[in-house]
C-alpha positions as CSV (number, residue, x, y, z in Angstrom):
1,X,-43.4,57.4,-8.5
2,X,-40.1,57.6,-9.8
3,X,-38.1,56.0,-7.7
4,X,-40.8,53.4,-7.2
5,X,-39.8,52.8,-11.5
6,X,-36.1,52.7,-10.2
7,X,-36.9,50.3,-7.7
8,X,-38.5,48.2,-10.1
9,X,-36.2,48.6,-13.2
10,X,-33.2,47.6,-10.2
11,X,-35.3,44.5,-9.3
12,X,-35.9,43.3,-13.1
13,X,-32.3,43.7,-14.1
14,X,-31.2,41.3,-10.8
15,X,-33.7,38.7,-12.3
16,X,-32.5,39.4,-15.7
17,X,-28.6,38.8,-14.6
18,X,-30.2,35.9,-12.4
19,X,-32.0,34.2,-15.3
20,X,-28.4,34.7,-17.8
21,X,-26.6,33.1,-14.7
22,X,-28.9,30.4,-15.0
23,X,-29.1,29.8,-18.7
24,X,-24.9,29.9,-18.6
25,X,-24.7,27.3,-15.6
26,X,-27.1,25.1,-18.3
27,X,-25.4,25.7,-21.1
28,X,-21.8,24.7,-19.2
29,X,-23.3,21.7,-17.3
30,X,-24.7,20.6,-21.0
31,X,-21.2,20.6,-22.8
32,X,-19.7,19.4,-19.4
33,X,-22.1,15.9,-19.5
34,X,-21.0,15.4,-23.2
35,X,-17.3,15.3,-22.1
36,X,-18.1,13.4,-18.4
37,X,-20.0,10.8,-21.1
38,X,-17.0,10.8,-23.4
39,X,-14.7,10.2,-20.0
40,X,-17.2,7.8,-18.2
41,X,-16.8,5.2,-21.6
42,X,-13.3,5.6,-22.2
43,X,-12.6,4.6,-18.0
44,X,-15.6,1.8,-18.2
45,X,-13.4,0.3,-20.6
46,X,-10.1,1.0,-18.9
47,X,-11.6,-0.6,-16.1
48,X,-13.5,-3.8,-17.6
49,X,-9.6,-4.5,-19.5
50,X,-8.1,-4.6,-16.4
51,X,-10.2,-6.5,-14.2
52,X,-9.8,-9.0,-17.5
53,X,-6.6,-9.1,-16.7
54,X,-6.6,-8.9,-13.0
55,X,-9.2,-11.6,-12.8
56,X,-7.1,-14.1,-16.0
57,X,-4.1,-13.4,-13.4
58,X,-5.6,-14.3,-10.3
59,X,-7.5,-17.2,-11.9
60,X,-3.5,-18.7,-12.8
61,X,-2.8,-18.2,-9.2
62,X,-5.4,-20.7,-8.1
63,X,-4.7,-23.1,-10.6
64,X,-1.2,-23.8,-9.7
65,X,-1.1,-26.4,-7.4
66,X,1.6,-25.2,-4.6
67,X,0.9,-27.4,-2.0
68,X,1.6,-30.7,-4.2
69,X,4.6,-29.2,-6.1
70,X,8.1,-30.3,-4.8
71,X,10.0,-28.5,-7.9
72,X,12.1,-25.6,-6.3
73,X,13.2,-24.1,-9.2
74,X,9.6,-24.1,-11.0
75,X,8.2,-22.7,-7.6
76,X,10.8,-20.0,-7.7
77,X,9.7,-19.1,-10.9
78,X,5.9,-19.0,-10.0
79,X,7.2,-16.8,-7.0
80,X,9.2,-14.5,-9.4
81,X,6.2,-14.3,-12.0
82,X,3.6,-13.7,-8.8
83,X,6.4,-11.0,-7.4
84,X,6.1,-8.9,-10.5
85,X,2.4,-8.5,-10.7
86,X,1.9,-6.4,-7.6
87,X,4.2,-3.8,-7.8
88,X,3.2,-2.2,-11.2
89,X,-0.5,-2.8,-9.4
90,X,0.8,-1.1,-6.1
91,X,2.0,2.1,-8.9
92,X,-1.6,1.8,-10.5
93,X,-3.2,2.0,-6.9
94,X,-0.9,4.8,-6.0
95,X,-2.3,6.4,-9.2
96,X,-5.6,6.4,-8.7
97,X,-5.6,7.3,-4.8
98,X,-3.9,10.9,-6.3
99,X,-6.5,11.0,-8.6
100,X,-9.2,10.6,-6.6
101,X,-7.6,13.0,-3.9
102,X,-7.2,15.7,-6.7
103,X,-10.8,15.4,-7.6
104,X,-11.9,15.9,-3.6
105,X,-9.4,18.3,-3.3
106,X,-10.7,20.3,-6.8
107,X,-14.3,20.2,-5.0
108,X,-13.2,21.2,-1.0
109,X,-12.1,24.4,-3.0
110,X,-15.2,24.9,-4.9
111,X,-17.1,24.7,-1.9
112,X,-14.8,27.1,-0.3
113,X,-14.7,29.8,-2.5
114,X,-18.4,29.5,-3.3
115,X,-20.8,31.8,-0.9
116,X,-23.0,31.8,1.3
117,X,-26.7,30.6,0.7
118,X,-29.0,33.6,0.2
119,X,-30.9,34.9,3.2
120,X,-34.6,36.1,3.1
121,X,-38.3,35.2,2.8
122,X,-39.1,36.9,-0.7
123,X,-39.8,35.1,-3.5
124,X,-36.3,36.3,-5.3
125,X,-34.6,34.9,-2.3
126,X,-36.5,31.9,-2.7
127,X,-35.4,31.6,-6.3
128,X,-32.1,32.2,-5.6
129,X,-31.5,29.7,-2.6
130,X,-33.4,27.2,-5.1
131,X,-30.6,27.6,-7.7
132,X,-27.8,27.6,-5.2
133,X,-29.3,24.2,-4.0
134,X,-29.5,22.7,-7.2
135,X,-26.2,23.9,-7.6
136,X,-24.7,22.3,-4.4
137,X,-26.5,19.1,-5.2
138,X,-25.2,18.7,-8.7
139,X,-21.6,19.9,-7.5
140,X,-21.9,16.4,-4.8
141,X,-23.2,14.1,-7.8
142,X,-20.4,15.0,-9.9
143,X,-18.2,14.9,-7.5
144,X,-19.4,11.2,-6.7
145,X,-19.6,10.3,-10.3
146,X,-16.0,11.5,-10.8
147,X,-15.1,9.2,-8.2
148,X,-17.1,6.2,-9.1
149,X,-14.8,4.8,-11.5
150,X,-11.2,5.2,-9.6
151,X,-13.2,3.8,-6.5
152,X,-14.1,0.2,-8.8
153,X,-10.7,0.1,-10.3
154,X,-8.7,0.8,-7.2
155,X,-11.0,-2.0,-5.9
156,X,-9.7,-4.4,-8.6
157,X,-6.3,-3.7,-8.3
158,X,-6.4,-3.7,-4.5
159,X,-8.2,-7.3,-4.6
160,X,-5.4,-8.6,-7.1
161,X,-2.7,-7.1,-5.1
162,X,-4.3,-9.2,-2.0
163,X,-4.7,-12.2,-4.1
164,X,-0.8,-11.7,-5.3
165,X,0.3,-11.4,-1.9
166,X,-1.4,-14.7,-0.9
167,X,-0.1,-16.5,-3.9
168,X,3.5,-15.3,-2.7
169,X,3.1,-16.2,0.9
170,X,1.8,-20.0,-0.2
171,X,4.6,-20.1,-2.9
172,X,7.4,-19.0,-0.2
173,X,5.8,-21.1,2.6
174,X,5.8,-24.3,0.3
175,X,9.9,-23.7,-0.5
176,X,10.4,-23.5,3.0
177,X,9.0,-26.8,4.1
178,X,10.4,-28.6,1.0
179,X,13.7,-26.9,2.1
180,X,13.1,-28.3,5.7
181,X,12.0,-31.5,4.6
182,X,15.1,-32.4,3.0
């Protein structure tokens, strides 16, 4: 009889330590969402200024008419403007690709160091592997929320430095055959 009490008093104080466990992983992931929120406006914002800008930059590259233009020197200058663009773009890129790797890195180690899912059929192993799951899957969704907005802003700045690089190549093209054609 006693050690059936043991047995039992062992059992409640896993649940009990299972349940604070719980209650602390809430309570973390609660005041985590409030500073994810705070970090998800301040890069929604980042990112809508700069695809303003992006977008107002590419826009000037298709209004200049290359292709009529026989001005060297005003081409040159177009060229020079266009050549300036893409490389603080390129650093921007470069930028957000570490952060994005840091961020999959940060998570390949989480998932490293954490253990292995509970084994058994009881229904405190079941508990358990339920908690672990939930977990795992709310690990993976931050992880892709984390990486949501780097993703659409390195799309930007990839599509302006694409855009840039086309501008250039019509701009330099343009110089050469007015160079050739006098």
């Amino acid at each position: 009889m006693i050690e059936n009490n043991n047995h039992t008093i062992w059992i409640l104080l896993g649940v009990a330590s299972m349940i604070v466990v719980v209650l602390v992983k809430i309570v973390n992931s609660v005041a985590r969402a409030s500073d994810v929120e705070k970090q998800h406006a301040a890069a929604t914002a980042d990112l809508e200024h700069f695809r303003a800008a992006a977008n107002h930059q590419i826009e000037e590259f298709h209004q200049i008419d290359v292709d009529d233009d026989t001005d060297i020197a005003r081409l040159k200058r177009n060229l020079d403007m266009a050549k300036s663009g893409p490389d603080k773009s390129k650093l921007i890129l470069r930028q957000l690709k570490q952060t994005m790797h840091t961020t999959r890195f940060n998570y390949t180690q989480s998932t490293r160091k954490r253990g292995p899912a509970v084994r058994g059929r009881g229904a405190i192993e079941g508990a358990v592997r339920f908690f672990q799951a939930q977990s795992r899957y709310n690990s993976r969704a931050q992880l892709a929320d984390d990486l949501a907005g780097p993703e659409q802003l390195a799309a930007v700045v990839q599509n302006y430095i694409n855009e840039a690089d086309a501008f250039i190549l019509r701009v330099q093209n343009r110089v050469r055959e007015i160079k050739h054609s006098s």
